[in-house]
DRENSEMI-848067 format. One record per residue (C-alpha): residue number from 1; x, y negated, z negated. Coordinates in Angstrom, 2 decimals. Last residue first. Layout:
BEGIN
ATOM   n    east   north      up
ATOM NUM       X       Y       Z
...
***
This chain:
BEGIN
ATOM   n    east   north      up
ATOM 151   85.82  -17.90 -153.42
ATOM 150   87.78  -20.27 -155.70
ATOM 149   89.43  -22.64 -152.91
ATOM 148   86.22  -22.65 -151.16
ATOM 147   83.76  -23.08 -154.37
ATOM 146   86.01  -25.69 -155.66
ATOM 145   85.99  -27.85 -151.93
ATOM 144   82.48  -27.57 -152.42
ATOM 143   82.24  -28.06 -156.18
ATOM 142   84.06  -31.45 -155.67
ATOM 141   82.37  -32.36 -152.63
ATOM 140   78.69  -31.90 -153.75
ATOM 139   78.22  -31.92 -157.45
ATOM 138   81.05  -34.27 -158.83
ATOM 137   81.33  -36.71 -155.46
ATOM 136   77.79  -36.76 -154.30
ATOM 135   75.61  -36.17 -156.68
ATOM 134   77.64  -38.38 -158.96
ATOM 133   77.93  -41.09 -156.27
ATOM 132   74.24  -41.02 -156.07
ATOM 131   73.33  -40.93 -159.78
ATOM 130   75.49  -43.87 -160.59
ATOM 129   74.75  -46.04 -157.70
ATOM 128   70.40  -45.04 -158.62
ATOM 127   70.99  -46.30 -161.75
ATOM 126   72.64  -49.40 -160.92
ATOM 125   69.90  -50.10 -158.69
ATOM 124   69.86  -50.30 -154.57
ATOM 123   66.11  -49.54 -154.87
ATOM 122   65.79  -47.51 -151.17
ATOM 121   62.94  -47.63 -148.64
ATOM 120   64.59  -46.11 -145.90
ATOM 119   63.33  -46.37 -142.33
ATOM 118   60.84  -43.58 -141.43
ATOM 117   60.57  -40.66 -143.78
ATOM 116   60.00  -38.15 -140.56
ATOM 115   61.96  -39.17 -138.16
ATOM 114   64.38  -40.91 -139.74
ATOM 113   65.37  -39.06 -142.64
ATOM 112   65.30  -35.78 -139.67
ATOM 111   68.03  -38.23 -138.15
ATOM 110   69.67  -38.95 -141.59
ATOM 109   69.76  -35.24 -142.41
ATOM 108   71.09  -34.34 -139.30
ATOM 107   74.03  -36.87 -140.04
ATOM 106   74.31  -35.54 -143.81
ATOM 105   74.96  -32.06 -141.94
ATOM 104   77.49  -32.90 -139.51
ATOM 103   79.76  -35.37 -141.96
ATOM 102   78.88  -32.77 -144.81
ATOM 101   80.67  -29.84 -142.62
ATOM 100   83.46  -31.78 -141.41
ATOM  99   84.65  -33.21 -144.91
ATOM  98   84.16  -29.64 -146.23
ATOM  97   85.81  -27.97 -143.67
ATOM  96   89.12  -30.38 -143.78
ATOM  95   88.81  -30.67 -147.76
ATOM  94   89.18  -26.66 -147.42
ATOM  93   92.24  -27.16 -145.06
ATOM  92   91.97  -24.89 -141.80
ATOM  91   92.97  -21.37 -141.40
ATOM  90   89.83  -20.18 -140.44
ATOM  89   89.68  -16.33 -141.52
ATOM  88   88.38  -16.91 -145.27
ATOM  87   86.79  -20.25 -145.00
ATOM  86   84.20  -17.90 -142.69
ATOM  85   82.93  -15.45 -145.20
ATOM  84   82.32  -18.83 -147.19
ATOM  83   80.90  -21.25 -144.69
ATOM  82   78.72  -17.81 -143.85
ATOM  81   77.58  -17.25 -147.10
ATOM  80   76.71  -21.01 -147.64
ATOM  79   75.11  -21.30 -144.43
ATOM  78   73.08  -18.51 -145.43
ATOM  77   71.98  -20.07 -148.56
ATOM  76   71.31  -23.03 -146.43
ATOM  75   68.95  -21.21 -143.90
ATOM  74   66.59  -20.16 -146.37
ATOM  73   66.44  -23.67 -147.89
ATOM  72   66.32  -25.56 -144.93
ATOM  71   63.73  -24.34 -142.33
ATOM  70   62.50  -27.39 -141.47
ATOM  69   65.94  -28.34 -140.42
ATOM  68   69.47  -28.42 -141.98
ATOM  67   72.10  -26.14 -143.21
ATOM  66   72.52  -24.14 -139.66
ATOM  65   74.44  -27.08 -138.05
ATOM  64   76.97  -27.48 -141.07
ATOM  63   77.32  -23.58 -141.23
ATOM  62   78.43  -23.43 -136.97
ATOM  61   80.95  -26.97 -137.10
ATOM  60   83.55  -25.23 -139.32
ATOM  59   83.31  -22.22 -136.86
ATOM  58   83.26  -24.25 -133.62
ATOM  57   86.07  -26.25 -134.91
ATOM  56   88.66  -23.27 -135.65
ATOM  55   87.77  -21.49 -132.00
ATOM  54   88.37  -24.93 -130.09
ATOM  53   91.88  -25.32 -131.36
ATOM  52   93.62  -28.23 -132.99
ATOM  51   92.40  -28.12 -137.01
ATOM  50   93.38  -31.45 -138.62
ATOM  49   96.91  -31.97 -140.06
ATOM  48   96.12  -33.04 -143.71
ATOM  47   97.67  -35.90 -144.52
ATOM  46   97.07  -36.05 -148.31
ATOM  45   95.74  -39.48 -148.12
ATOM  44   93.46  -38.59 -145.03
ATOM  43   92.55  -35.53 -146.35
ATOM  42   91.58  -37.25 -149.63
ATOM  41   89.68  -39.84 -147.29
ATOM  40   87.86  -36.96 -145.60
ATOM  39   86.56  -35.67 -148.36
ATOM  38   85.35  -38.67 -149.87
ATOM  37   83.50  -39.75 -146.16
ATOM  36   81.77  -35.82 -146.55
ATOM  35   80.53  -37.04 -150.05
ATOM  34   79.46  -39.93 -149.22
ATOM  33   77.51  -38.35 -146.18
ATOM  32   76.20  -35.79 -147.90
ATOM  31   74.69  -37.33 -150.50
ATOM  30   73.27  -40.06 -148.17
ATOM  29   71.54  -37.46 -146.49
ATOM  28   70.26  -35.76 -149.48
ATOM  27   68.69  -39.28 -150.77
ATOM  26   67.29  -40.02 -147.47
ATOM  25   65.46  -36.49 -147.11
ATOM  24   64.23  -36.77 -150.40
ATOM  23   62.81  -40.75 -150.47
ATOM  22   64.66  -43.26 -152.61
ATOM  21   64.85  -44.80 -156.00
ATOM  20   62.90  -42.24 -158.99
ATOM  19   64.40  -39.69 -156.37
ATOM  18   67.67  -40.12 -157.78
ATOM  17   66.24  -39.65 -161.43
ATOM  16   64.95  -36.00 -160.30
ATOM  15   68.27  -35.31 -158.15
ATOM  14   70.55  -36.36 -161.23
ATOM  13   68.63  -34.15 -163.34
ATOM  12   69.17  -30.35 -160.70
ATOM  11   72.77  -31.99 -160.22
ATOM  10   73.48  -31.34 -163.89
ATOM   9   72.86  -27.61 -163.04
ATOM   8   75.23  -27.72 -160.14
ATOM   7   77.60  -29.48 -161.97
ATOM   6   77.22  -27.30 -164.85
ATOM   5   77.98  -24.21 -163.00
ATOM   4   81.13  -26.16 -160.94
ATOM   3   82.59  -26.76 -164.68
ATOM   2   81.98  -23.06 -165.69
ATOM   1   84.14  -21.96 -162.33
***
């Protein structure tokens, strides 16, 4: 759990020098994204059998949905609780939920990215590469699938 803690605390830097590049809403959704496309390729590699009943995907699909908006920092630290009072009674794969979860929510983010940043203005530097994959694959899927597994 220490190496998720400084993750999460490097990820505090890596946003500030990320944003040096690219607008918030586009950087976050782009976060997301890569890291819900990682996920899913690690399921893919593992072949993970993906969840076949209705109840399973409504409850992986109900914290991704709540985790974006106007409203978004309140309502991600209770899509947090809830992703994690619910990883414990879906029986689903933890790269599975996470994959599923980013997917949804880096979408929403690239729609409100959209409609409110316009198209994105991004400096496709070898700084900004760097920071972006290691927002997305150390501090976001790593420590996600870490935080399920752990919890």
């Amino acid at each position: 759990m220490l190496w998720m803690t400084l993750a999460w605390g490097s990820c505090f830097v890596a946003i500030s020098i990320g944003l040096q590049d690219a607008p918030l809403l586009w950087l976050a959704a782009l976060r997301a994204l890569i890291a819900g496309i990682a996920l899913l390729l690690v399921t893919g590699m593992r072949r993970t059998p993906l969840p076949r009943d209705r109840r399973t995907w409504v409850l992986i699909v109900l914290p991704a949905g709540l985790g974006t908006g106007a409203w978004l920092s309140l309502s991600s630290a209770v899509a947090v609780t809830i992703g994690t009072l619910i990883s414990r009674v879906v029986r689903a794969d933890p790269f599975v939920v996470a994959a599923a979860q980013l997917l949804i929510g880096g979408s929403v983010l690239a729609i409100a990215a959209v409609v409110i940043e316009g198209p994105p203005t991004i400096n496709w530097n070898v700084r900004f590469v760097l920071t972006l994959l290691f927002l997305s694959l150390v501090g976001t899927a790593a420590t996600t699938v870490a935080w399920f597994t752990e919890a």
